[in-house]
N, C-alpha and C positions, 0 to 999 in steps of 0.2 A: 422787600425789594433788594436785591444784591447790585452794591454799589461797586461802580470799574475799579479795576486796583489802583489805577494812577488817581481818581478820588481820593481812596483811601489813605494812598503813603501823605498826599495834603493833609489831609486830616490828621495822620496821626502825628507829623511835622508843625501842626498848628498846638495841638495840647500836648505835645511833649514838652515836660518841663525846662526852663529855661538853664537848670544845671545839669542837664541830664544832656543838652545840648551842648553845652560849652566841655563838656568831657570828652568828647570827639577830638578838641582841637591838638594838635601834636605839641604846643608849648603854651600856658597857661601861668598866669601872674598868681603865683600863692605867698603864703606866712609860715614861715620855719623858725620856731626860736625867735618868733617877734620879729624876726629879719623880712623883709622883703626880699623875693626870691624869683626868678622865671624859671620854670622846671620843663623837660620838653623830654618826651617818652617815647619811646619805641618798641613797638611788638613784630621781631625780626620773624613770624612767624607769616605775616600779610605785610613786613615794611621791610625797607632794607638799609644797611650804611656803607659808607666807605669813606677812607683817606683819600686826602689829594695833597699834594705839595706844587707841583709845577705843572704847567701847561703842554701841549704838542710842539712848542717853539723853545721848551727849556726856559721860560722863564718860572720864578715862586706868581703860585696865584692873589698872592698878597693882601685880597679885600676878600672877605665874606661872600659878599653876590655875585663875585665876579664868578664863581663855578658856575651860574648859570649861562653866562654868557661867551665862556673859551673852556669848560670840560668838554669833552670830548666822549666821557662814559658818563653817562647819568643814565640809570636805571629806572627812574620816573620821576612823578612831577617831586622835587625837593619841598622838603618841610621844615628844614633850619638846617643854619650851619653853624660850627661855631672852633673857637681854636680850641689844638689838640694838643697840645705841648710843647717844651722850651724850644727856646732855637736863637741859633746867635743872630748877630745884626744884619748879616746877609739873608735872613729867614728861612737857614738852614737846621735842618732840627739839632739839639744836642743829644741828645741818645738815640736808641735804636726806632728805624724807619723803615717799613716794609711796605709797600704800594705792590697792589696786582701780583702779590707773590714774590717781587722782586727785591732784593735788601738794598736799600740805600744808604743805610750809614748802620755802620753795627751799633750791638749793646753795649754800652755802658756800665761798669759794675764796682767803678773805683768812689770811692767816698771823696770828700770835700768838703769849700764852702757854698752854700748858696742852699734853694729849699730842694734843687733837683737833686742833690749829691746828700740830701736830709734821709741817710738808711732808715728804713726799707724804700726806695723807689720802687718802681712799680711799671707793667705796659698792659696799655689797653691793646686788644688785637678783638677780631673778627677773621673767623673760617666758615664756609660756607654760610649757611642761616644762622649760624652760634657767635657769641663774640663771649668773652670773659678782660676781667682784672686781676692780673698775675704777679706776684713780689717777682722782681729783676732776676733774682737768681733763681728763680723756680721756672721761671723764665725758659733762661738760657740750660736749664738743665734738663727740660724737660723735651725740650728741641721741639717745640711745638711750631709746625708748619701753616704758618696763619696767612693769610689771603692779605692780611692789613695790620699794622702794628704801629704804636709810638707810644715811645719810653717818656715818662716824666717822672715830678714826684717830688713830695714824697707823698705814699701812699696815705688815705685819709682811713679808710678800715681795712684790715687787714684779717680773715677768716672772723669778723666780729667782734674785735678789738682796734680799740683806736690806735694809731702809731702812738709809740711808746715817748717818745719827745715830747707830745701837745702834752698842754697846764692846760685847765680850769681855767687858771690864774693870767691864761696870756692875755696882753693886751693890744698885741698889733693885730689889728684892724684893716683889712682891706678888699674891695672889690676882689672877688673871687670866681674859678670856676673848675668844673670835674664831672667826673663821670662816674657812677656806680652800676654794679649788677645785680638782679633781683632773682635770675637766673638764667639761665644760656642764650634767651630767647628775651629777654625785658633788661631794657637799659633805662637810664633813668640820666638825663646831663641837666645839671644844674648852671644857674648862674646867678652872682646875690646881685642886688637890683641898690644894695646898699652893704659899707665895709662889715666886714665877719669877721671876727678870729678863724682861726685853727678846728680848735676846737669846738665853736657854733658848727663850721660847713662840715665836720666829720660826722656829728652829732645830727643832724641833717640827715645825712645819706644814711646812717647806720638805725638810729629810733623812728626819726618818721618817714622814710622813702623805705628800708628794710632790707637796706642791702647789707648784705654780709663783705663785700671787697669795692673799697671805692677811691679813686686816685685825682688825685691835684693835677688841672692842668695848667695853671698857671694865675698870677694876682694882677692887678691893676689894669694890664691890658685885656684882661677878659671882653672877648667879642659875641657879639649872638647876630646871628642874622635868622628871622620870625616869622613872614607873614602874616603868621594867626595871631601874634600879639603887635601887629604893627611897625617893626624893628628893624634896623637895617644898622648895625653900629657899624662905624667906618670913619673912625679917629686915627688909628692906628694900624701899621701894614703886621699879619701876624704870616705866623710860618705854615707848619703843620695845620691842617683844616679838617673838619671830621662832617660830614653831613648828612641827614635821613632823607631817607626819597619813601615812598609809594611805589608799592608793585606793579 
């Protein structure tokens, strides 16, 4: 007897196994380096992302959830959000800002204090269905025409090595979060769920996620907004926001 297909997908939605289920979800509670982690994945090939900064009235969108409530381009149902890099007290970015093609605050390429001005910084960008993580001046040399961009940093891998500044040995410790690439099409944003050095979250992105270029978006105030793990953080107003939709 041939059973309706809508029987069937029940059926197979009943014994599919229960991890086999939970790997669907776009952000997932793991263990990295003993660390507690939420990791949240995207296949720009069925998913998509974008920058946002400010609203249709010019204000910053300030809170995580608020994109769902005053963006004005969401390409589909959103699956996390989360911040994307520095920015001063006004929750303007500090380095380079590109929105819809359009540059809103240039590159950055002069050294300093602080971990953003920690050479090699780095910008994550997205162009059509591709996005990459690119050292600052490769950057800007390469004049790459991105759909989306924000500079932070300092970068965490860089071509498969860790930034040259991180110890073993460090011991500052702190809520953290970043973004890596796995390739043109697979992004991979972390956030620790508990403090990490440096070198834990580099080590992270690089040994067990596998990405070869992976960049700091910023410590302490690290925000996530989740559905699939329940989350809505909304402590702290951040700048730059980066977020995955559904096609």
């Amino acid at each position: 007897m041939r059973l309706p297909a809508g029987l069937l997908l029940i059926i197979g939605l009943i014994l599919m196994p229960a991890h086999a289920m939970a790997e669907e979800a776009p952000c997932q509670k793991r263990t990295l380096r003993q660390r507690a982690v939420t990791v949240c994945t995207l296949d720009l090939t069925r998913q998509s992302a974008r920058l946002y900064f400010k609203d249709q009235s010019g204000r910053p969108f300030g809170s995580l959830s608020s994109i769902n409530e005053r963006a004005h381009a969401q390409p589909g149902k959103m699956l996390f959000a989360m911040n994307a890099g520095m920015y001063h007290p006004d929750l303007s970015p500090v380095g380079l800002y590109i929105e819809s093609g359009a540059e809103m605050k240039r590159i950055s390429l002069a050294g300093g204090a602080g971990n953003f001005h920690m050479l090699p910084n780095g910008v994550f960008y997205l162009k059509g269905r591709s996005a990459g993580v690119m050292e600052s001046r490769a950057f800007a040399k390469g004049k790459v025409a991105a759909d989306f961009a924000s500079q932070s940093g300092p970068m965490l891998v860089l071509n498969g090595r860790l930034h040259p500044k991180f110890s073993g040995n460090g011991t500052s410790a702190k809520i953290r979060n970043g973004v890596g690439v796995r390739s043109a099409t697979s992004l991979v944003f972390v956030i620790s769920d508990e403090p990490v050095t440096f070198t834990e979250f580099a080590l992270m992105f690089r040994d067990d996620l596998k990405c070869r270029n992976a960049l700091y978006f910023d410590g302490s105030i690290s925000s996530l907004y989740a559905p699939s793990v329940r989350r809505a953080d909304s402590f702290m107003p951040v700048g730059p926001i980066v977020a995955g939709f559904d096609r």
